[in-house]
TIVEXFI-398726 format. One record per residue (C-alpha): y, z, x. Coordinates in nm, 3 decimals. Last residue first. Layout:
TIVEXFI-398726
+---------+---------+---------+
!      c2 !      c3 !      c1 !
+---------+---------+---------+
!       Y !       Z !       X !
...
+---------+---------+---------+
//
This chain:
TIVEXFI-398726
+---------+---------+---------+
!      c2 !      c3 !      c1 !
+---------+---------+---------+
!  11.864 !   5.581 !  10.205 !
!  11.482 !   5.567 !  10.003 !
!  11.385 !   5.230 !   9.953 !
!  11.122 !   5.192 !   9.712 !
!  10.761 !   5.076 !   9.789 !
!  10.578 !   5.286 !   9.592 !
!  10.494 !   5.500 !   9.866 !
!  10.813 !   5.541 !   9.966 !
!  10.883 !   5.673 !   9.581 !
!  10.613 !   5.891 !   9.733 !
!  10.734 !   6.005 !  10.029 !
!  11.103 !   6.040 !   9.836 !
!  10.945 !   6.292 !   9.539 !
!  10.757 !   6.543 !   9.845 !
!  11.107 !   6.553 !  10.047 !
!  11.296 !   6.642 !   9.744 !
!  10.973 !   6.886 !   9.617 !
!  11.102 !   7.056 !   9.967 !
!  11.458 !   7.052 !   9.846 !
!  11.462 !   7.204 !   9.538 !
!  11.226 !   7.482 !   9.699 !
!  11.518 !   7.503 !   9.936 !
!  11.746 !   7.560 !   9.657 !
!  11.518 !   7.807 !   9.507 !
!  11.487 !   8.053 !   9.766 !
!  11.857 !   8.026 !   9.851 !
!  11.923 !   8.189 !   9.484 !
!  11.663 !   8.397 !   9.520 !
!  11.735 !   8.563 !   9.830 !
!  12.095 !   8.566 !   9.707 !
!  12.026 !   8.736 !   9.383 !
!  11.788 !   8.984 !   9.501 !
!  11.501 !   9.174 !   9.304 !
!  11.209 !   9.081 !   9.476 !
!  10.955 !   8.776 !   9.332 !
!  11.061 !   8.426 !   9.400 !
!  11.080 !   8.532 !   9.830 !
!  10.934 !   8.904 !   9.900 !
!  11.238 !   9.046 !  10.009 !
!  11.267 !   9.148 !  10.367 !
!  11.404 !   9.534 !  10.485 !
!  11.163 !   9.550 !  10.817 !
!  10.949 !   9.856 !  10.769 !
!  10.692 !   9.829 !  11.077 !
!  10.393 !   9.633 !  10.955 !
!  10.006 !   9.662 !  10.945 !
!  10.122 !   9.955 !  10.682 !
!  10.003 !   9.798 !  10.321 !
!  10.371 !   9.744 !  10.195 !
!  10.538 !   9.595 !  10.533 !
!  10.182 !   9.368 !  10.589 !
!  10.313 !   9.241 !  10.245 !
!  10.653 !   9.197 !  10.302 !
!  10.589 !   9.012 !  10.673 !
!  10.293 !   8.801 !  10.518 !
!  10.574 !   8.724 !  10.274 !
!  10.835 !   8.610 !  10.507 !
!  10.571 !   8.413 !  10.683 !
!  10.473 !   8.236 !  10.384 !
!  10.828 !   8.105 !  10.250 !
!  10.979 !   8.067 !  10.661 !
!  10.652 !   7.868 !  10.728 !
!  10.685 !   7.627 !  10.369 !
!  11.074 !   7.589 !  10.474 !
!  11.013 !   7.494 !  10.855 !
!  10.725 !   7.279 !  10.766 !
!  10.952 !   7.068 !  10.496 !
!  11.233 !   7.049 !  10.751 !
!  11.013 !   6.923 !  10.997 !
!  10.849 !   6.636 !  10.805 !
!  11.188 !   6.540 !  10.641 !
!  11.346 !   6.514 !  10.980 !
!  11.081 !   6.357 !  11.125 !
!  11.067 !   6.062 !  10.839 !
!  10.791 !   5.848 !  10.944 !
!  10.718 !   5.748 !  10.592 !
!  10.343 !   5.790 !  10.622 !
!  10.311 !   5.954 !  10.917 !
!  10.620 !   6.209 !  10.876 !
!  10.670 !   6.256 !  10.575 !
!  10.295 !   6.296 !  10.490 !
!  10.255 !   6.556 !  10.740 !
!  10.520 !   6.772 !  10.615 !
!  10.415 !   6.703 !  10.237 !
!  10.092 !   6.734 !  10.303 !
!  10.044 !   6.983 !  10.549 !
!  10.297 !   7.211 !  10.555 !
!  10.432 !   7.232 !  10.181 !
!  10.068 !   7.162 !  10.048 !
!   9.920 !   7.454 !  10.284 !
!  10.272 !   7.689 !  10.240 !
!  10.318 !   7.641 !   9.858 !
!   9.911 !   7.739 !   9.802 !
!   9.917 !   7.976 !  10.046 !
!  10.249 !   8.144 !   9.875 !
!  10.015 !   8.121 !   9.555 !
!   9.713 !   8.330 !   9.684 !
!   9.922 !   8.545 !   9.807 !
!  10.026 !   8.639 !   9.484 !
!   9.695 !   8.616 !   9.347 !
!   9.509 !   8.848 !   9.625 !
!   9.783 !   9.105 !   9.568 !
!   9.684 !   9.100 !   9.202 !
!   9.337 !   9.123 !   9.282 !
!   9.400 !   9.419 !   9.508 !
!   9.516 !   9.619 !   9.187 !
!   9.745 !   9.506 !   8.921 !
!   9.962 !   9.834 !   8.876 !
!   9.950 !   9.959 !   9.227 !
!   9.921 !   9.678 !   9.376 !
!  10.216 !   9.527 !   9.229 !
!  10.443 !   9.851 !   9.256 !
!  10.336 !   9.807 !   9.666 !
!  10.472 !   9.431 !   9.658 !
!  10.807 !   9.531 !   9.520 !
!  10.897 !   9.745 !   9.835 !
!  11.198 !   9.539 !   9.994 !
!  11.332 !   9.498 !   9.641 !
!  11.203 !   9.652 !   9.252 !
!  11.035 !   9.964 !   9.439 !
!  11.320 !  10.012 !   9.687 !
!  11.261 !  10.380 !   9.734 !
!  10.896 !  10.525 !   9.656 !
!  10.943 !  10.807 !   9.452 !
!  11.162 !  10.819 !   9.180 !
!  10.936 !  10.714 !   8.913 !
!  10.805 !  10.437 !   9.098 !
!  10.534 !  10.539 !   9.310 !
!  10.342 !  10.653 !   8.936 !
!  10.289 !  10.308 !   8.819 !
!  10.121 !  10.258 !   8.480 !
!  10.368 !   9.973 !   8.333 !
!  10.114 !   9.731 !   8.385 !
!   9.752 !   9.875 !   8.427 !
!   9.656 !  10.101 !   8.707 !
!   9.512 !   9.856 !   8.957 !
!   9.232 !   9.668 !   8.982 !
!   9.097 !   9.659 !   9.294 !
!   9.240 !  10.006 !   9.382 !
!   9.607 !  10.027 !   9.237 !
!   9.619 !  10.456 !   9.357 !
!   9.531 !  10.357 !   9.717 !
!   9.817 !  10.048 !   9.729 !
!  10.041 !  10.334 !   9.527 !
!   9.976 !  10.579 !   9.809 !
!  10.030 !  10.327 !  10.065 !
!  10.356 !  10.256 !   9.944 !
!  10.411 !  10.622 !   9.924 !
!  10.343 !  10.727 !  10.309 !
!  10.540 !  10.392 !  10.397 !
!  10.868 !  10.537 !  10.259 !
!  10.813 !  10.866 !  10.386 !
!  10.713 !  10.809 !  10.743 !
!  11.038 !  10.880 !  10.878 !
!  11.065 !  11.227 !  10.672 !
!  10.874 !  11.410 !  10.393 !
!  10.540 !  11.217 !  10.554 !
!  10.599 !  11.320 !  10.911 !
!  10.270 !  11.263 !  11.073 !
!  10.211 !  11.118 !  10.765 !
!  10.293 !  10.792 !  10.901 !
!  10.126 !  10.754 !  11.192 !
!  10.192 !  10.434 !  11.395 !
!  10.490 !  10.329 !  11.130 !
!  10.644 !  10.576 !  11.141 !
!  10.675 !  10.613 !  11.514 !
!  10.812 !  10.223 !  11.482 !
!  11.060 !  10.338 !  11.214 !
!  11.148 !  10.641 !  11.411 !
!  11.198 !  10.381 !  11.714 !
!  11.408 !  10.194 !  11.482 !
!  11.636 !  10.466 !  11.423 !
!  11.668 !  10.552 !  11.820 !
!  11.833 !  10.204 !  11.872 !
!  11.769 !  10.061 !  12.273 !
!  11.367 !  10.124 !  12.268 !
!  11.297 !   9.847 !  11.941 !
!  11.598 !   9.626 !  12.045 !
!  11.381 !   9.596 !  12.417 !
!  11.068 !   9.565 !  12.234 !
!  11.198 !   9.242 !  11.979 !
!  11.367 !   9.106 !  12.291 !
!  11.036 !   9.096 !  12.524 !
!  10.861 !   8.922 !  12.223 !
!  11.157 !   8.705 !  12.171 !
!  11.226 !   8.584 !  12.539 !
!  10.821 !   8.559 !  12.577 !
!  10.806 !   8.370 !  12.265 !
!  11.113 !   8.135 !  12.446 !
!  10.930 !   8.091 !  12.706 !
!  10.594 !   7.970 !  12.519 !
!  10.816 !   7.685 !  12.352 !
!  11.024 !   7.611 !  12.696 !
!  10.698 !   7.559 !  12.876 !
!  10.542 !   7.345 !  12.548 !
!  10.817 !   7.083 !  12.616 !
!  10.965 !   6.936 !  12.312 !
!  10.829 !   6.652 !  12.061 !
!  10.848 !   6.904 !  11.750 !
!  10.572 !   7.066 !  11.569 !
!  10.631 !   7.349 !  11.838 !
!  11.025 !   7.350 !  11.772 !
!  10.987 !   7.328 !  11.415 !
!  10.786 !   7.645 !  11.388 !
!  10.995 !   7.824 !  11.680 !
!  11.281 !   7.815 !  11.486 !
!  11.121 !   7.907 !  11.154 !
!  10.970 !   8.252 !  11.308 !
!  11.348 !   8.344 !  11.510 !
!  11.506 !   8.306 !  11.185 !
!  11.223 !   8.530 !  11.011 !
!  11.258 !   8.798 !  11.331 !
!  11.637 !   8.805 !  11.289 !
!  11.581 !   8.805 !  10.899 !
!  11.404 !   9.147 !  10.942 !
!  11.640 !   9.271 !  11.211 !
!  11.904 !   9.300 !  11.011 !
!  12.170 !   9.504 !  11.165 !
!  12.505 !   9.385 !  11.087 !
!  12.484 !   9.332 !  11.450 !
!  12.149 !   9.197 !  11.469 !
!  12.218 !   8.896 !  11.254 !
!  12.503 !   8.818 !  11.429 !
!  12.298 !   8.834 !  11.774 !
!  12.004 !   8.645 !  11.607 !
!  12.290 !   8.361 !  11.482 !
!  12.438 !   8.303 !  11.811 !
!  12.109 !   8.308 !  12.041 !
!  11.927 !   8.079 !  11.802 !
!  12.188 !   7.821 !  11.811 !
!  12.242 !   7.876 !  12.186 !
!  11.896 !   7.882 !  12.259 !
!  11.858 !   7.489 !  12.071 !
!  12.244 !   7.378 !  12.280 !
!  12.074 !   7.465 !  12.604 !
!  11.757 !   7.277 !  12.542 !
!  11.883 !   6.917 !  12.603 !
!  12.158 !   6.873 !  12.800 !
!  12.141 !   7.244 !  12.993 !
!  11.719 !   7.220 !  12.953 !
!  11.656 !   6.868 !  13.166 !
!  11.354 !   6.962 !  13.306 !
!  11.265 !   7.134 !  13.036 !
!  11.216 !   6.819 !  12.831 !
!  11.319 !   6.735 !  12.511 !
!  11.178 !   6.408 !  12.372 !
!  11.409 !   6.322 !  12.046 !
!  11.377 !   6.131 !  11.723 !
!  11.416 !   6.480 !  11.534 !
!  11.495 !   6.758 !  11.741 !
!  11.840 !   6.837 !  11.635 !
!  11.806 !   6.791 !  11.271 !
!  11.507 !   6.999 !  11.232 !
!  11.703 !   7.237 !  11.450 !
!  12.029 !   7.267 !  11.175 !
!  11.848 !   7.192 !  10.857 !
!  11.624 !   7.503 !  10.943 !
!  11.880 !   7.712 !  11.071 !
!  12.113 !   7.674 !  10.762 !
!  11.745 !   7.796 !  10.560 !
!  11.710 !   8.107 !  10.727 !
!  12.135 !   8.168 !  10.744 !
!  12.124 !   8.127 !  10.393 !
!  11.951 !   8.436 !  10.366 !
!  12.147 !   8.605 !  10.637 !
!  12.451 !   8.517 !  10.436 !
!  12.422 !   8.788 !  10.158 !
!  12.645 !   8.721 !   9.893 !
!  12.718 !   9.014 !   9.652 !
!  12.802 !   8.798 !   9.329 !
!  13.070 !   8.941 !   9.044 !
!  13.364 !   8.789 !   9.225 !
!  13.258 !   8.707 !   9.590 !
!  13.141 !   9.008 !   9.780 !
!  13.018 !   8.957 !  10.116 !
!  12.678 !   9.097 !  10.163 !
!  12.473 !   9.232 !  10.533 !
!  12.666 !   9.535 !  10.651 !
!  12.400 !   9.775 !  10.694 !
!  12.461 !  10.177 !  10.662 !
!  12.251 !  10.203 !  10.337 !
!  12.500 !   9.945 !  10.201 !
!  12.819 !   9.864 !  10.367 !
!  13.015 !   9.533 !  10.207 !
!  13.177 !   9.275 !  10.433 !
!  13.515 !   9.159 !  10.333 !
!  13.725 !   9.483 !  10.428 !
!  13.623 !   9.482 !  10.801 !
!  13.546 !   9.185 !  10.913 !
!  13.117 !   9.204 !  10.978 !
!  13.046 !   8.956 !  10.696 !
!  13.297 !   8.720 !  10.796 !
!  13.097 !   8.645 !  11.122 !
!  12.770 !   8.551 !  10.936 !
!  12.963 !   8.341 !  10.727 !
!  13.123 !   8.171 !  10.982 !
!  12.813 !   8.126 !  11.157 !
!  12.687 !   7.987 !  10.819 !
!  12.960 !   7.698 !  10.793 !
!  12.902 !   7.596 !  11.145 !
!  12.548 !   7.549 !  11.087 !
!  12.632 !   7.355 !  10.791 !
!  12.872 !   7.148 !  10.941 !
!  12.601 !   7.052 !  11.198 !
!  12.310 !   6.958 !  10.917 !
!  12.589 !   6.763 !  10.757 !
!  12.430 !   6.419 !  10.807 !
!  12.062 !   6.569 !  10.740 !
!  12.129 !   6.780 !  10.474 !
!  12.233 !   6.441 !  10.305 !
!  11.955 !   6.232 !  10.437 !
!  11.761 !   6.459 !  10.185 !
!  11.936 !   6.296 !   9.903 !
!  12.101 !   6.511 !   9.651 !
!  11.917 !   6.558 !   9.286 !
!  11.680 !   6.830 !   9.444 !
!  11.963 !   7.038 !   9.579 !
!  12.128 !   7.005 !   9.214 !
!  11.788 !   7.115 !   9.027 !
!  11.740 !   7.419 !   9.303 !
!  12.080 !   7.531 !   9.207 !
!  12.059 !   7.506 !   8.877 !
!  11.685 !   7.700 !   8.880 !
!  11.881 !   7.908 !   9.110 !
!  12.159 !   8.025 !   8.847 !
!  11.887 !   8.074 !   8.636 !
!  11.704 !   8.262 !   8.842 !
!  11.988 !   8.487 !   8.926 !
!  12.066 !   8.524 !   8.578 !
!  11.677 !   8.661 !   8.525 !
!  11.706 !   8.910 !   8.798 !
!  12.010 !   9.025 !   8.608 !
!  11.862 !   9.089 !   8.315 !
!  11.536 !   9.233 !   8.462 !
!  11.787 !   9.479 !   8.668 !
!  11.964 !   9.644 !   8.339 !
!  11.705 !   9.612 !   8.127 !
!  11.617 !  10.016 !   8.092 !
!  12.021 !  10.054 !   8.063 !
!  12.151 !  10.393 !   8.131 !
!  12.327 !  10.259 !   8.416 !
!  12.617 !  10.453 !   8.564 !
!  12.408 !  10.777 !   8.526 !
!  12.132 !  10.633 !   8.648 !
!  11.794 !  10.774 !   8.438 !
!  11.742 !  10.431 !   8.235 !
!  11.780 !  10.206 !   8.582 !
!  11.582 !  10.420 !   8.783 !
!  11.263 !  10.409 !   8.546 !
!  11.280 !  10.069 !   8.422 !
!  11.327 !   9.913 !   8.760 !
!  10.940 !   9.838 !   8.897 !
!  10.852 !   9.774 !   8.523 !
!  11.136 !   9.506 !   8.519 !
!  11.057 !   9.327 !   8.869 !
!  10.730 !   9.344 !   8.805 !
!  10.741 !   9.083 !   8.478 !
!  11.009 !   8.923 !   8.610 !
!  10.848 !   8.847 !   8.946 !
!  10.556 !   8.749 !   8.810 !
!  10.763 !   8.455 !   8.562 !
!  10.923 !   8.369 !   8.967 !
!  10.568 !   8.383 !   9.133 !
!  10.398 !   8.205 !   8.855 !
!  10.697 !   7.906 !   8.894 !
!  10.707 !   7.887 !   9.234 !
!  10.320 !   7.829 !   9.225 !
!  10.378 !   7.592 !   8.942 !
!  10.630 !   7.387 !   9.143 !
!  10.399 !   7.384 !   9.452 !
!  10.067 !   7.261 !   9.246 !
!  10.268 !   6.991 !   9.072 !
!  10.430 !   6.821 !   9.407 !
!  10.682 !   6.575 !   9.236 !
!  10.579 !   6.280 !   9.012 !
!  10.620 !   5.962 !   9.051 !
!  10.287 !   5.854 !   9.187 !
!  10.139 !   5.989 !   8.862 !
!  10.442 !   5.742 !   8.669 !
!  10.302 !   5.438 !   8.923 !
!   9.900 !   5.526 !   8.772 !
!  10.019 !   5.552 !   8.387 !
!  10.189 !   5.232 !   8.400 !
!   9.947 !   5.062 !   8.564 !
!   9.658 !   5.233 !   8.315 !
!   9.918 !   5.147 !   8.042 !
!   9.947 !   4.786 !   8.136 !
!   9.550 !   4.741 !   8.139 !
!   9.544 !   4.926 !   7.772 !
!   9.813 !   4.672 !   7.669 !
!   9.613 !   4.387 !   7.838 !
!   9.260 !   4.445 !   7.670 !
!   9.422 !   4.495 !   7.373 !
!   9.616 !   4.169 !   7.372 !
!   9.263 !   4.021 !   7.487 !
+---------+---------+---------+
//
C-alpha cells in the first residue's frame, strides 16, 4: 500500500508540475530560430566581415549576434519574472516613453544616419533602434485600451479618437525617419487587437481603408519608393540598378533549389547581395538550405503564431478571462508571423523591399533584444493561465 501511495503521489505530483510548465513548443521554436540564426547569421557575414578593412575579423558579426542574445535571453528572463498586470498598469507610461524615443531619434546629434535613415540612438556601445520597441510599446498600449470596453463609432471623439491618435503619432514618427517597414508592422498589430477586440467593425474596415489609401499615397509622394515599387514589378528591367537587390535574392532562392547549396556554399554573399546577414538573411538561407529550409523556418514562426494566437490568446481570455492578456498575446504572436511573412515575401519578390529583420534570426541587436522580451512575456501570459488553472491567484 506504501507503494501504491508513493507511486499515486508522484503521478499527482508529476500531473500539477506538467501544468506548471510554460508553452514547450513556443520556447523551442524561439529557440531553433535563435541557434538558426547563429548558424546563418555567421556564414551570411564571414565574407564581408574578413575583407573590411576596419574588420578583418571572420567572427566579428556571429560574436556580436551572440551578445545580443544573451543580453535578450536576460531580458526575456526579467520580462518573464514581472507580472503581466505590470505592463498593464504602465501600459500609458510606456507609450509615452516610446514617443519620446521616437522623437529623440530625429534631434539632430542623438539620432544616427545610416543609408540615409535615421532610425538608432546611440547609447554607449548599443545602437538603439526605437521603432522596434515602438511594435511591442503599441501592443501594451491598445491591448490596454480596449480591454473591458465596448467602443462604438457612434461615439468615436470619446472612444475612438484617442486609438487613431496613438496610431497616427507613432506611424508619422516612424515615417519621418523613414521606416516604412515598421510603419506597416505597427499599423498590422494595431488592427489585430482592434478586430479581436469588442469595437465597431465600421471603424475596423475604415481604418484599412485609411491605411491602404495611406500606404499608396506615401508610395506616389517619395520618388525612391516608387523605384522600389518599379523594382519590385520587374526587377531585371533594371537589374544593375533599382532592381538590384531583389534581382540577387532571387538568384540565390533559384541557385538553393529544394535543397540548397550546402552550408557555407552561398555565392549571393560574397559581395553581392547587400544586407545578406540583416534585411536579406532569408535569401542566404535558401540558398544554402534550399526550399526545405525556408519551409522549416516558417514552419516554426507558425508554430509560435498558432499556439501564441490561439491557445494562449484564447485561453486567457475564456478560461481566465484576462482580455488584456488575451490581446496582448495575439498582438505579439501576429506582429512575430506577420513580420516574417513580410521578410520572406521581401526575399522571394511577392514583396516590395521594406528594410524588416526577420525576428530571432537577422543580425540586429535591438530587434532581438525586443524580440525576446516579448517572447518573455507571451510564455508570462501562457505560465499565469495555467497557475489559474491550478487554482492560484494570479494579481
Amino acid at each position: 500500500m506504501r507503494i501504491l501511495n508513493a507511486i499515486g503521489r508522484w503521478i499527482l505530483e508529476s500531473k500539477q508540475n506538467q501544468e506548471a510548465r510554460i508553452d514547450e513548443p513556443v520556447l523551442f521554436s524561439a529557440i531553433m530560430l535563435a541557434v538558426f540564426g547563429i548558424i546563418m547569421v555567421y556564414s551570411a557575414s564571414i565574407a564581408f566581415a574578413t575583407h573590411d578593412a576596419n574588420l578583418q575579423n571572420s567572427y566579428y558579426y556571429v560574436i556580436r549576434h551572440v551578445m545580443y542574445l544573451l543580453v535578450g535571453t536576460i531580458a526575456g528572463g526579467i520580462a518573464f519574472s514581472v507580472p503581466t498586470s505590470f505592463w498593464r498598469k504602465n501600459a500609458v507610461k510606456i507609450a509615452v516613453l516610446i514617443i519620446l524615443l521616437l522623437v529623440a531619434v530625429l534631434i539632430p546629434h542623438v539620432g544616427k544616419t545610416v543609408n540615409g535613415a535615421k532610425r538608432w540612438i546611440g547609447i554607449g556601445l548599443l545602437n538603439v533602434q526605437p521603432s522596434e520597441f515602438a511594435k511591442l510599446g503599441m501592443a501594451i498600449y491598445l491591448s490596454d485600451y480596449v480591454c473591458g470596453k465596448t467602443l462604438s463609432f457612434k461615439r468615436f471623439w470619446n472612444d475612438l479618437f484617442p486609438v487613431l491618435l496613438a496610431i497616427g503619432i507613432v506611424s508619422v514618427l516612424l515615417l519621418a525617419e523613414p521606416d516604412m517597414g515598421s510603419t506597416t508592422v505597427v499599423f498590422t498589430i494595431a488592427l489585430g487587437i482592434l478586430y479581436m477586440a469588442d469595437i465597431d467593425k465600421k471603424f475596423i474596415t475604415g481604418l484599412t481603408l485609411i491605411g491602404v489609401i495611406g500606404f499608396v499615397g506615401l508610395i506616389i509622394a517619395a520618388p525612391y519608393r516608387m523605384r522600389r515599387v518599379l523594382g519590385f514589378i520587374d526587377p531585371w528591367q533594371d537589374a544593375l540598378g533599382k532592381g538590384y537587390q531583389l534581382t540577387h535574392s532571387l538568384l540565390a532562392v533559384g541557385h538553393g533549389g529544394w535543397l540548397g547549396a550546402g552550408l557555407g556554399n552561398s555565392i549571393e554573399k560574397l559581395f553581392y547581395l547587400p544586407e545578406a546577414h540583416t534585411d536579406f538573411i532569408l535569401a542566404i538561407i535558401a540558398e544554402e538550405t534550399g526550399a526545405l529550409g525556408v519551409l522549416v523556418v516558417l514552419l516554426f514562426f507558425w508554430i509560435i503564431f498558432y499556439r501564441g494566437f490561439k491557445l494562449i490568446g484564447n485561453e486567457a481570455r475564456y478560461l481566465a478571462n484576462r482580455q488584456f492578456q488575451s490581446l496582448l498575446a495575439q498582438g505579439i504572436s501576429l506582429w512575430f508571423f506577420a513580420q516574417a511573412l513580410v521578410n520572406i515575401g521581401v526575399a522571394i519578390g511577392v514583396l516590395p523591399t521594406k528594410g524588416l529583420t526577420l525576428p530571432f534570426i537577422s543580425f540586429g541587436g535591438s530587434s532581438i533584444l525586443v524580440s525576446c522580451i516579448a517572447l518573455g512575456i507571451l510564455l508570462k501570459i501562457d505560465y499565469e493561465n495555467r497557475q489559474i488553472k491550478r487554482g492560484v491567484v494570479i494579481s
